[in-house]
C-alpha positions in Angstrom: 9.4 0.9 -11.4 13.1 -0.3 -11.6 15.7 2.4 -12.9 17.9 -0.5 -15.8 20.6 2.4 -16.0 24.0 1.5 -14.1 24.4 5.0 -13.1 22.3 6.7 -10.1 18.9 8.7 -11.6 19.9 12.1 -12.7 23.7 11.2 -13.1 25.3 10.9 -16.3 29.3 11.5 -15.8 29.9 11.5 -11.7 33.3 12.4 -11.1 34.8 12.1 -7.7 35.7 16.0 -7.2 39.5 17.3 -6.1 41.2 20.7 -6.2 43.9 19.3 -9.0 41.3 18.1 -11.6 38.8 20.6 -11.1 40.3 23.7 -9.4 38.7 25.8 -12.4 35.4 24.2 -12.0 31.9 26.5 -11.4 28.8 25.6 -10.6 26.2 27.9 -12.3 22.6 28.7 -11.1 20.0 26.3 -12.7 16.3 24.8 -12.2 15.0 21.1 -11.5 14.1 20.6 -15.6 16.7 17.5 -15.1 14.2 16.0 -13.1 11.1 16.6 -15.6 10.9 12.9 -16.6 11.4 11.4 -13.7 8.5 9.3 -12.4 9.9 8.4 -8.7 13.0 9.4 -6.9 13.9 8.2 -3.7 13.9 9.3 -0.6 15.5 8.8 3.1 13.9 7.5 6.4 13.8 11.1 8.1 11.9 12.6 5.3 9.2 10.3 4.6 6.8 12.4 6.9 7.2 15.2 4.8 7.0 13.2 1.5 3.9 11.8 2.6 1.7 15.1 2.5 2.4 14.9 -1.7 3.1 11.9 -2.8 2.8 8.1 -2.6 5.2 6.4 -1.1 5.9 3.1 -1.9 8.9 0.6 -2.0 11.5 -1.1 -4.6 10.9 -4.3 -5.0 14.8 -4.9 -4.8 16.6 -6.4 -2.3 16.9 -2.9 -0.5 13.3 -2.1 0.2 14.3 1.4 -1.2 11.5 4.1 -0.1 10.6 5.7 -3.0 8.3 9.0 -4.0 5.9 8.5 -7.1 6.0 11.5 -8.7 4.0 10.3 -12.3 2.2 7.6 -13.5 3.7 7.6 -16.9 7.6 8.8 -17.6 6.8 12.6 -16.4 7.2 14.3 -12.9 4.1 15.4 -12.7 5.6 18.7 -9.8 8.1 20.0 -12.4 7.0 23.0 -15.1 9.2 25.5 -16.2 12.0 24.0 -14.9 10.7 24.5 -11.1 9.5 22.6 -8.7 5.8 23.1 -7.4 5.4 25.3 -5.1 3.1 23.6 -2.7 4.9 20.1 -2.9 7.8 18.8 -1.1 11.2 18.8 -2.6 12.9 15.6 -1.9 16.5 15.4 -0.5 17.6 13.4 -3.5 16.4 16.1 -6.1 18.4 18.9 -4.2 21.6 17.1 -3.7 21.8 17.0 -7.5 24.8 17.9 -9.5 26.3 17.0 -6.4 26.6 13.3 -4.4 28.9 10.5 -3.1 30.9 8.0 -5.0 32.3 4.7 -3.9 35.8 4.9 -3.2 38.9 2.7 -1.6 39.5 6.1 0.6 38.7 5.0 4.4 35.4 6.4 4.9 34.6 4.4 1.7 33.2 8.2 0.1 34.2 10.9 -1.9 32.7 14.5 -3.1 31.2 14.0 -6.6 29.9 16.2 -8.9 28.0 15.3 -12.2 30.0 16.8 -14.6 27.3 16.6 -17.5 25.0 18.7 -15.5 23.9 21.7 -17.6 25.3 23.8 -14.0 29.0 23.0 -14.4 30.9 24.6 -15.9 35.2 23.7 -16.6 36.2 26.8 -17.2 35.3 30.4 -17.4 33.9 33.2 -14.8 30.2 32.4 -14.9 28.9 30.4 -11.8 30.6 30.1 -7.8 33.9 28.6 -8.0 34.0 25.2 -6.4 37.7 25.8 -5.4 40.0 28.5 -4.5 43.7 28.7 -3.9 43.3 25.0 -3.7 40.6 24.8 -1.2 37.5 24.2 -1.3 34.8 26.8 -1.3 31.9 27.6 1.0 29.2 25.9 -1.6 31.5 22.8 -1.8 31.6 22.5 1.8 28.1 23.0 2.5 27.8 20.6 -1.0 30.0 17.8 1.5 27.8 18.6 4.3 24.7 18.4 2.5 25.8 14.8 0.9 27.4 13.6 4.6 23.9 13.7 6.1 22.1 12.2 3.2 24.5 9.3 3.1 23.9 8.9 6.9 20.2 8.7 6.2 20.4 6.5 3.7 22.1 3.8 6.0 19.9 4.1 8.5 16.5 3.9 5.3 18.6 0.5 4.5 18.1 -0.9 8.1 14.7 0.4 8.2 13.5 -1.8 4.4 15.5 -4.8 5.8 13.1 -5.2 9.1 10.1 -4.4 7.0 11.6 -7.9 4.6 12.8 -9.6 7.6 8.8 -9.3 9.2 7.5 -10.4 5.3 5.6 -6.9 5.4 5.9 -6.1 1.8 3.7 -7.3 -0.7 3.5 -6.7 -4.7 1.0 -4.2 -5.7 0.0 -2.6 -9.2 -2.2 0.9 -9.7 -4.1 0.8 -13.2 -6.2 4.2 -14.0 -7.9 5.5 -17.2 -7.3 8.8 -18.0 -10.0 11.5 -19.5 -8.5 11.2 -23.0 -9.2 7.6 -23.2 -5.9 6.5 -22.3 -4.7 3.9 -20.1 -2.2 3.7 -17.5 -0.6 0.9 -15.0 2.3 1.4 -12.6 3.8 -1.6 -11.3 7.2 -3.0 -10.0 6.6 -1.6 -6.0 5.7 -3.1 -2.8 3.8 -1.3 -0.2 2.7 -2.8 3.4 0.2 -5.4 4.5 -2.0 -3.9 6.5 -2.9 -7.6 8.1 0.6 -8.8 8.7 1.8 -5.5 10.1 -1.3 -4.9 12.5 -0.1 -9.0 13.6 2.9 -7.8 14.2 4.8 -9.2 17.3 4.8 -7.4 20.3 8.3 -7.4 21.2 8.6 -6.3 17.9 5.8 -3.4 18.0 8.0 -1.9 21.2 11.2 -2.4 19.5 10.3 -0.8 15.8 8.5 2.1 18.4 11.5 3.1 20.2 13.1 3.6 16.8 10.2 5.3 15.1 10.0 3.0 12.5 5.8 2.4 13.6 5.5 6.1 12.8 7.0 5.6 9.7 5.3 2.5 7.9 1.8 5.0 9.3 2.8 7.5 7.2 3.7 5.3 4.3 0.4 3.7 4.6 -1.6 6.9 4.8 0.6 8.0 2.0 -1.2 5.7 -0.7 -4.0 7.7 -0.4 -2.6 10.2 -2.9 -2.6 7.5 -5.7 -6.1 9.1 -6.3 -4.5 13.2 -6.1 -1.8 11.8 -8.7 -4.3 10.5 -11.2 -6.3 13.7 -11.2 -3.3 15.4 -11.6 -1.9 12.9 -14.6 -5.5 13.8 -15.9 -5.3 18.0 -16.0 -1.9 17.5 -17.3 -2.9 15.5 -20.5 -6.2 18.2 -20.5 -3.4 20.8 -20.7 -1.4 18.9 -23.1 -4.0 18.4 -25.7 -5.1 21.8 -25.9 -1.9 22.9 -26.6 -1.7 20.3 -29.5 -4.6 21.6 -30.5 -4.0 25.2 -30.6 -1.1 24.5 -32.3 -2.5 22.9 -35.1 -5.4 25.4 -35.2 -2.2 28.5 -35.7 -0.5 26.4 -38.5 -3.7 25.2 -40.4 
């Protein structure tokens, strides 16, 4: 569960956005369908809760600790068909920021607006889609697109401080799921840490009143009670393939 790309998931060609490059720049409407084959995404500390009711969440084994959603057990998201997201099912901020999201810069706050400009959405010229500029200034959508982006930069500081106590207290141990579909087929997911139930119920005291105040208790709970839908993701995996096949099959059935 490691993404080997150097480019963020979902991003192709970010470009830091500014009036003078892309002043004729639209953004289209469009669906999630970019997101079909992705397996995990991550998510930020103040979403986790919400994450939680449909997914797994586990952690990178990086460095970083990085929350992340499991969305598939095999190189499909499982919650996208048609291009939308399932109904029932959270949305994770990641997936929504996208074409848009931040880029290192040497500016001072270290940030810039970016858009992906190989997104199916943008588009460099004509009149289909919400302008992104006007008169030199950004529109409403880029603003609320800076806003948007702001916040989810925020959380993601504050989701880094939250992985590095959880390595700083040895919490996170290796873990691997291995399932057998219907169809015969086997599947293992590894690459992702979750949380010792032993170490963090030992936890020091001063500790335990400390990670409280900050509500990070709260948040390895729902992490923990998360894993539980390891077994709602496999039935999933398992209708899906059941859907899969009989398409296959009624396909060859028309042709023969």
């Amino acid at each position: 569960m490691s993404e080997t790309s150097a480019l963020p998931l979902f991003y192709r060609d970010p470009q830091p956005l500014s009036a003078a490059q892309h002043g004729a720049w639209r953004l289209k409407d469009g669906d999630v369908a970019f997101a079909a084959e992705a397996a995990f995404v991550p998510v930020v500390v103040s979403e986790i809760s919400a994450a939680a009711r449909s997914y797994p969440i586990v952690f990178s084994s990086g460095e970083g600790a990085q929350p992340i959603a499991v969305l598939g057990l095999e190189q499909r998201n499982l919650f996208v068909g048609d291009g939308r997201w399932a109904p029932d099912a959270y949305t994770p901020a990641y997936v929504r920021r996208y074409p848009f999201g931040f880029i290192a810069t040497v500016n001072p706050s270290g940030f810039a607006l970016a858009i992906d400009a190989a997104s199916d959405r943008v588009a460099a010229s004509g009149e289909e889609g919400t302008a992104l500029f006007e008169n030199g200034r950004p529109t409403s959508l880029t603003q609320d697109a800076m806003a948007f982006c702001d916040a989810f930069q925020g959380e993601a500081a504050a989701t880094q401080a939250f992985g590095e106590a959880l390595r700083a207290q040895k919490l996170l141990i290796d873990r691997r799921v291995d399932a057998a579909l219907p169809d015969g087929r086997k599947l293992g997911l590894d690459g992702f840490q979750v949380v010792d139930t032993e170490r963090f119920a030992n936890l020091d005291e001063a500790v335990v009143l400390d990670w409280h105040r900050k509500g990070w208790l709260a948040l390895v709970h729902f992490h923990l009670a998360s894993l539980e839908r390891f077994g709602a993701l496999l039935n999933l995996q398992g209708k899906t393939a059941a859907v899969v096949e009989t398409a296959a099959k009624s396909s060859k059935t028309k042709k023969a």
